[in-house]
N, C-alpha and C positions, 0 to 999 in steps of 0.2 A: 505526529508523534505525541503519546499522550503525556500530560505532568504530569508532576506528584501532585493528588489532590489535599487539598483544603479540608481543615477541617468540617463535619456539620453546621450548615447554617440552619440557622432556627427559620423555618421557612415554614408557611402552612401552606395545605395543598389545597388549592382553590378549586373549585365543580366546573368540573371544563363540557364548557356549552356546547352542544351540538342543535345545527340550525338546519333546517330545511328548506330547500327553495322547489320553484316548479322548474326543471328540466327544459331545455330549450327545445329539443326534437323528441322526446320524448314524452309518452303518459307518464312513464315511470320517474319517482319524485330523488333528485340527483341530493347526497348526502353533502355538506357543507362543513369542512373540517375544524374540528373544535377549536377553541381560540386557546392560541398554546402563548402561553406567559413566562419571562423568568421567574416570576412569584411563582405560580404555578406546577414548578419543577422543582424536587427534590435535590437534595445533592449527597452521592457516596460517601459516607466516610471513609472506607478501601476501597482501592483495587482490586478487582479478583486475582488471585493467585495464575503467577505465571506457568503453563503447561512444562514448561524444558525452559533451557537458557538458553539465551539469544543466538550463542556460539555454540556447535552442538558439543559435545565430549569429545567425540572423534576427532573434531577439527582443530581442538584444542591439541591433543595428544601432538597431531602431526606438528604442529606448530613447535612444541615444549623439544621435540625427538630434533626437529631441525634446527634449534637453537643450541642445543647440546652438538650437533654436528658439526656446526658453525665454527663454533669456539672450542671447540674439544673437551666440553664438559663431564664431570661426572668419571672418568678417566675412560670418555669413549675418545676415539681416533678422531681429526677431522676430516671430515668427507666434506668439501664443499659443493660440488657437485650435487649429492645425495641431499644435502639441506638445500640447497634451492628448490630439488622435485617438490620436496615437503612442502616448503614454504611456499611453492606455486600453486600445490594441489589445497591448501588452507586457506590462499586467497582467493581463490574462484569461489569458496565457501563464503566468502565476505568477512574472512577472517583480517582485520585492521593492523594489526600489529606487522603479520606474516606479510602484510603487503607494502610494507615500509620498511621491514628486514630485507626483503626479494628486491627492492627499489636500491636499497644503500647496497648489497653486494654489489649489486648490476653498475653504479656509478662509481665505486671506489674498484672494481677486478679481485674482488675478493673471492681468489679462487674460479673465478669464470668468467666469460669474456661481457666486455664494458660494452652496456647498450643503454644511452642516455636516454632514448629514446622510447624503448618500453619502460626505465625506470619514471620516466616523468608522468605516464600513465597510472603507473601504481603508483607515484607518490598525491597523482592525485584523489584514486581511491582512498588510499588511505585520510586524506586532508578530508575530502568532502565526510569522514566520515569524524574526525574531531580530532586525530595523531596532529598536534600541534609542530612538532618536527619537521612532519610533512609538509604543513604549508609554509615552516621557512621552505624548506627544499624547494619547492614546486614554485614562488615566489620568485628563486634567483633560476630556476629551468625555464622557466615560462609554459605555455599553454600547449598540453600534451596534442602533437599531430598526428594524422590517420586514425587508421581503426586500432582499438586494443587489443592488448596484447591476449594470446592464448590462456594466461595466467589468470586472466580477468573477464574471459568470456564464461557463458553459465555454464557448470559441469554438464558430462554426459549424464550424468543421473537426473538430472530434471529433464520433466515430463518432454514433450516437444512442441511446441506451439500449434495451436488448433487450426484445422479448417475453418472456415466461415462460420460461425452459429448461424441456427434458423434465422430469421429476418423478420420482425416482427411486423404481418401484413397490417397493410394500408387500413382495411375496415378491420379494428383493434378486438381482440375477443373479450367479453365482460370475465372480471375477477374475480370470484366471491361474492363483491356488494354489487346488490342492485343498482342500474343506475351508473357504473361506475366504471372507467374503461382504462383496458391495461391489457396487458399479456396474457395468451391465452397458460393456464396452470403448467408447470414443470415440476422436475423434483425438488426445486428451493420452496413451492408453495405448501407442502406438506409439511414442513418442518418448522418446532415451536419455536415464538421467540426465545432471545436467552432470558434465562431464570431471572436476571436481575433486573428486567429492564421496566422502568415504570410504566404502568398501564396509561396512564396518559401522552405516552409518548410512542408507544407500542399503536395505540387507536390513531392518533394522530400522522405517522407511518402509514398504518394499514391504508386509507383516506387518500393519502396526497400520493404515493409510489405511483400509483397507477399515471397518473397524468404526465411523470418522468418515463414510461414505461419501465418500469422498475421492479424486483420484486421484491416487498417488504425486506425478507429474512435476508437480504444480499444487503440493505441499508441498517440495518438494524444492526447485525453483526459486522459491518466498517464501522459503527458509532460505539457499538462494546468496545472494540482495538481501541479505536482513535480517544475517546474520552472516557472510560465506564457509565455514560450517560451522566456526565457530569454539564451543566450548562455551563457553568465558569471556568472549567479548566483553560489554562492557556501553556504553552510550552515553551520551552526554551529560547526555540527560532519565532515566536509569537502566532502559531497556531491556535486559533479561538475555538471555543463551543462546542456543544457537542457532536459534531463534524467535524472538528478541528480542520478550520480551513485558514487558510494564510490571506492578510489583506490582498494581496496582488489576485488569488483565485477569487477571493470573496466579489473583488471588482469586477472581476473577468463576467461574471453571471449573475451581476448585479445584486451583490448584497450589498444594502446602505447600512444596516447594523448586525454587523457581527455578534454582538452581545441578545440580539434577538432570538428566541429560541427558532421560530418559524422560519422565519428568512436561514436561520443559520443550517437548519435541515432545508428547506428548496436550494439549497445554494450547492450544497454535498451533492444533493440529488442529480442538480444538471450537471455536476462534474461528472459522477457516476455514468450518466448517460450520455455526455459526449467522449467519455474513454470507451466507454463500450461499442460506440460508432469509431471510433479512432483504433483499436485494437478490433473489432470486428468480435466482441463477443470471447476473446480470452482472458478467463477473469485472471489467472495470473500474472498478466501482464496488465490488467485495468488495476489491483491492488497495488499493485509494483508500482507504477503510475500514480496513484492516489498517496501513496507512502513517499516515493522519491522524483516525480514528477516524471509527465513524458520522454519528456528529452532524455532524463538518466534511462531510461527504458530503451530509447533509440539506440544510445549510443554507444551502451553494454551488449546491445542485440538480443535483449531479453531481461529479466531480473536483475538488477544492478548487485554487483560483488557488494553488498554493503550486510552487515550479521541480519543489522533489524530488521532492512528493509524486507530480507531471506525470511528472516522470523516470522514476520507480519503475514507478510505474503502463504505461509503453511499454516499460521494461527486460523485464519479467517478462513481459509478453504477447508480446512480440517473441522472449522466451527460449521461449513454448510454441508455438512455429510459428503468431500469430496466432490461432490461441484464445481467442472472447473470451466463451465461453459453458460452465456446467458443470451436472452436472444436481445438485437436490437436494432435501429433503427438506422440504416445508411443515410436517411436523406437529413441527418442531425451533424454530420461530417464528412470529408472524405475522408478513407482510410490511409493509415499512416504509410510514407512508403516504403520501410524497415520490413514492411508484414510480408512479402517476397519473399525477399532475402532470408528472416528467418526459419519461414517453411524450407526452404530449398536446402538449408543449410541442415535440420534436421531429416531429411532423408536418406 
């Protein structure tokens, strides 16, 4: 999750070194990726401007129509009935509110039959998403059991989970730089960085991706979202750098200092590339993942009902020219065992 950034630090941008070595199996001389510094790195003074808001309009509308139905607002009739549709069909949108209104009808019989049971699932969508309400609620309900409810599964309008991506072969195909081994080119290679992203971090990307098998513009654009290329950003839940990775992932793939710009980008990278082995090459579900972690992935059976995580997840696909597939490497994980079920479920 990105913060609000800091204002400009007075930082001067240092000549980021690029070094040469001799190649190990090869004549060809392998590039050595520049030394990436927090001195080194600029800092945004804004944010880019947000495409749309987190909640679309429309999900909003249903929400406001079904709170009016609820209560008998505005001098319309109450339908209670009629406001839970709403309120159901705005929480599968990751609408937070809707999902804590649909939770308290459900546990008080307001108008339709008490079901403790899907309400403790929405109240914890809603909790996880910050409805403080919620997490009393969910507190004295305890820990939502089974699968979730229809109200919380991802709409029929999203995409349907992919087949397999290609598989990226064992002898790796070179990527642009000589010397330099990665995926063979797709349609993310064509496509520019974004406009704002510092050229020393852009080259320093282009450089190290390959060795995650990765492709630049898929890393570049998670670190626009996650930080606007901010080294110091930190969030809320204490997401660092410009990866915004959390200490527990930062551990997970070994990063010793989060505040490092380098480590903090290798660190992104092998997350990157173990979701992509873990989701099998759907980036909607490796973003979904990167934003709200695997498990919320699991256990939504797709894009978790949450606004942002919905937001993020269309920002950065929208930012790769519609791309919603990357290749990767099975023998980095096995694949989740959710990935079934959700194809079978969208046929």
């Amino acid at each position: 999750m990105r913060s609000a950034v800091t204002p400009l630090l007075a930082r001067s941008l240092l000549v980021m070194a690029l070094g040469a070595s001799a190649a190990a199996a090869t004549t060809m001389p392998a590039l050595v990726p520049p030394v990436l510094t927090l001195e080194s790195l600029p800092r945004p003074a804004v944010p880019p401007a947000e495409r749309g808001p987190v909640v679309p309009s429309q999900v909003l509308r249903w929400r406001q129509e079904a709170q009016a139905l609820e209560h008998g607002d505005g001098g319309i009739a109450r339908d209670p009935v009629r406001a839970a549709q709403l309120y159901c069909r705005a929480a599968r949108y990751g609408d937070a509110e809707a999902q804590y209104s649909l939770a308290w009808m459900l546990t008080n019989s307001r108008g339709i039959e008490r079901d403790d049971a899907q309400a403790a699932h929405l109240f914890a969508a809603a909790a996880e998403q910050g409805i403080e309400q919620a997490k009393n609620m969910l507190a004295s309900m305890g820990t939502p059991r089974g699968d979730p409810p229809a109200c919380l599964r991802p709409p029929d309008t999203d995409p349907p989970p992919l087949a397999a991506a290609p598989v990226a072969p064992a002898a790796r195909a070179r990527l642009g730089q000589a010397g330099q081994p990665g995926l063979a080119p797709n349609a993310l290679a064509f496509l520019p960085p974004p406009a704002n992203a510092p050229e020393p971090i852009v080259r320093f990307v282009k450089l190290v991706a390959p060795d995650y098998q990765l492709q630049p513009q898929l890393v570049l654009a998670v670190m626009a979202t996650e930080s606007n290329f901010d080294p110091l950003a930190v969030s809320p839940k204490n997401a660092q750098g410009l990866m915004q990775l959390m200490p527990d992932t930062a551990s997970r793939f070994q990063v010793r200092k989060l505040t490092d710009p380098a480590q903090n980008i290798r660190g992104g990278m092998a997350y990157l590339r173990w979701l992509l082995a873990y989701f099998e090459g759907d980036l909607a579900l490796v973003l979904a993942a990167y934003n709200a972690g695997e498990r919320a992935v699991e256990r939504y059976r797709g894009v978790p009902p949450y606004a942002e995580t919905r937001h993020y997840v269309r920002r950065i696909i929208a930012s790769l020219g519609g791309v919603r597939s990357h290749p990767f490497d099975p023998k980095v994980t096995p694949p989740s065992d959710v990935l079934p079920l959700l194809r079978k479920a969208a046929r």
